[in-house]
N, C-alpha and C positions, 0 to 999 in steps of 0.2 A: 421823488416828491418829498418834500419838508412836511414831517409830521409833526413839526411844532409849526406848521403854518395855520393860521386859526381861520384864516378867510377859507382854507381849504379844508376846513371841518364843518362848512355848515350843514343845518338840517333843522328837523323836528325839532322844537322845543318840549320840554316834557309836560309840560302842561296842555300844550295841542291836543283840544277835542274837534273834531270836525262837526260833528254832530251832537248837539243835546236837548232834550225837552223833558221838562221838568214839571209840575204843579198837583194842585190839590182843588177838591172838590168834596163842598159841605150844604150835605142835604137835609132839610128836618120835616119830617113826614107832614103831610099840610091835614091831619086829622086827628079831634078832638083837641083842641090844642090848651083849650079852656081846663080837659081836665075835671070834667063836673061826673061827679059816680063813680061808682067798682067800675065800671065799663070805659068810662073816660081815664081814669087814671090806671088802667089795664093798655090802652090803647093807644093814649099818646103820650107826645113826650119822646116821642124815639128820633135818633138823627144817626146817618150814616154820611163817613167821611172818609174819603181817599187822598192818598198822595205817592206820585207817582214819578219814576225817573229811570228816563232811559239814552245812554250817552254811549260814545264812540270810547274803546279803552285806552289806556296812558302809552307812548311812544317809549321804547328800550333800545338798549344798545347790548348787542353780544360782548362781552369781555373775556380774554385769554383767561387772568386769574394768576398770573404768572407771567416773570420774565426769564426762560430756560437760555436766553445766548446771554442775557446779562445784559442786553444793548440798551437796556433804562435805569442800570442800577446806578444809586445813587440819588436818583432822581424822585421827587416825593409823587405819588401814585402811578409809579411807574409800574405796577405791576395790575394797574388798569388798562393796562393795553389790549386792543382787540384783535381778532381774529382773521384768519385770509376767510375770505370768502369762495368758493370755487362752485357757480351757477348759473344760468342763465333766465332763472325766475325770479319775477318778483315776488319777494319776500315778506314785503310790505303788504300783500293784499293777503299774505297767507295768516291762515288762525293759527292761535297757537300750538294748539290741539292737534293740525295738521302739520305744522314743522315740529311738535315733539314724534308725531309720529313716524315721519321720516328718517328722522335724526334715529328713534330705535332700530327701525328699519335695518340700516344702514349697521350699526351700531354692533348688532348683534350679530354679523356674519363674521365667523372666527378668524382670528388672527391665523390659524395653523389652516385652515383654507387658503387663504391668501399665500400664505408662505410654499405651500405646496402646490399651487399652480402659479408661483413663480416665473418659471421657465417656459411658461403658454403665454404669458401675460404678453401681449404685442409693445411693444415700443411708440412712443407717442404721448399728444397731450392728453390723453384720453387713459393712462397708468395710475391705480392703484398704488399710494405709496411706495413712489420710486424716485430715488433722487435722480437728477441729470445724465448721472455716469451710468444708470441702470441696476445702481445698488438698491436694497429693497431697504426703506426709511423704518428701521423699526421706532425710534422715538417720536416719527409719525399718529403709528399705530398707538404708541404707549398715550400719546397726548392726545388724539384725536377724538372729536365728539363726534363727528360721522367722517366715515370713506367716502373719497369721490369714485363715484359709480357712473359706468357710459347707459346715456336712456336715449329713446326716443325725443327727450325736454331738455335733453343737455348735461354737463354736470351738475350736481348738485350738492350742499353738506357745507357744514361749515369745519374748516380745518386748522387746526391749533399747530401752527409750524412755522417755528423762529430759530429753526438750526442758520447755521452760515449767515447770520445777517452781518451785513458789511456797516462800518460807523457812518451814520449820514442817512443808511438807507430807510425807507419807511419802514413802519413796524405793524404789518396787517392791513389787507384792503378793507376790511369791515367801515361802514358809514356808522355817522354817530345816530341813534335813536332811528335804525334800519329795523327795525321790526314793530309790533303794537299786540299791546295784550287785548285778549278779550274786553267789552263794550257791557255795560250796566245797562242790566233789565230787573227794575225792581218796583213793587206794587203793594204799599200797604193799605190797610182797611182798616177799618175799625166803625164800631155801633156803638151805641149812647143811649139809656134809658132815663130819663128826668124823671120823677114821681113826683109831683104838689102833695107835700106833708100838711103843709097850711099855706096864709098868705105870702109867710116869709122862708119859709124852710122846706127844701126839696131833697129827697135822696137820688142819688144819681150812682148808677151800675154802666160799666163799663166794660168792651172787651175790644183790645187792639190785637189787630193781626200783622206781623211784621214778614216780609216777605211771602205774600198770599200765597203765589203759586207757586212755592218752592224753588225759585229758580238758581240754578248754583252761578255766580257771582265772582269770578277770579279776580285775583290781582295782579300783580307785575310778574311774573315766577322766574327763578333764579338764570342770571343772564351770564355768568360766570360757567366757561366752556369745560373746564378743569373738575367743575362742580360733577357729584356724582347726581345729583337733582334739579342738573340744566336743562330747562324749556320744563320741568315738571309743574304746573301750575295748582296741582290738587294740593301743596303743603299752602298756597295763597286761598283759600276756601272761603267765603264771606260768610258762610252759617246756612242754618237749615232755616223752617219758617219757627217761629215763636210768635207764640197768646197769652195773652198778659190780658191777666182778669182784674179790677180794680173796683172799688164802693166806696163813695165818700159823702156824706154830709155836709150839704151848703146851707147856710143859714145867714 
């Protein structure tokens, strides 16, 4: 397959939200509104206001991060090339949360494990970093962001492995914008006190609430496979909630 064929790249655009709903809601208490006495200008004058957004998260692509056979050098982002893929799930429906946590999973079973049950390891497509001839790929292991492991689901893991690439051949099964970060849940609020100083002049106290319910909020998190903070999405963090207190004089 021509991996400079672009009709054979398509997909997700990055801006693809499937879902979003968005808006705002402004209420002003329907009491004393006139404001007449300690008791009216105690009681009215208050309005409470929301706005509110909750959408589908942005479409990413796995990237190697590196070209180790060389088979893009020269070539300007050539060292965006992506990844084999080795699975039988879709990926796309997975959070991200749950492909980093596979990817540790996977991740974390030691290389000197591996190496020492070598010789148990059965032969097939279903081998743990083994090249063709049955030698054990350590520049596999060295570049790898997860092993492919036999499950009941199939393989799985996505594989950083561009040894023997031949000129022409493709470079990575990985789909462009095969994966989707976490989806926006965000809820602010905010009250409004108006006080009648006179006919013309009102003070007004204020208190916004940004993110009410503290919801954590990710963003894209690092898709480069090479990365030691690939799929980690807690360095993308969108903030905790924040109250912002305000008083101003309209006149």
């Amino acid at each position: 397959m021509d991996s400079f064929d672009r009709n054979a790249d398509r997909g997700r655009s990055s801006y693809d939200r499937p879902q979003r709903l968005t808006g705002n809601v402004v209420y002003e208490l329907p009491f004393h509104r006139s404001q007449h006495g300690f008791v009216g200008r105690l009681l009215g004058g208050w309005q409470l206001n929301t706005y509110f957004t909750f959408q589908s998260g942005a479409p990413f692509s796995v990237l190697n991060g590196l070209d180790p056979a060389g088979a893009l050098a020269g070539i300007l982002g050539g060292d965006a090339i992506r990844p084999n893929v080795y699975t039988n799930l879709d990926v796309s429906r997975m959070t991200v949360a749950e492909l980093f946590a596979i990817n540790q999973q996977l991740r974390n079973q030691a290389f000197a494990t591996a190496l020492a049950n070598f010789n148990a390891l059965p032969l097939g497509p279903c081998i743990t970093g083994l090249l063709p001839g049955g030698s054990l790929n350590n520049t596999l292991f060295s570049r790898a962001t997860a092993r492919i492991t036999c499950s009941s689901t199939g393989l799985r893991g996505f594989i950083v492995d561009f040894n023997g690439i031949e000129p022409g051949q493709r470079v990575g099964n990985a789909g462009r914008s095969i994966l989707r970060s976490d989806g926006i849940r965000n809820i602010d609020f905010g009250i409004i006190k108006n006080t009648r100083l006179t006919e013309t002049v009102r003070m007004q106290f204020r208190a916004d609430i940004f993110n009410l319910f503290n919801s954590r909020n990710f963003g894209i998190p690092e898709g480069r496979g090479n990365a030691a903070s690939f799929l980690n999405q807690w360095a993308t963090d969108g903030g905790n909630r924040r109250i912002v207190l305000g008083a101003r004089l309209v006149f």
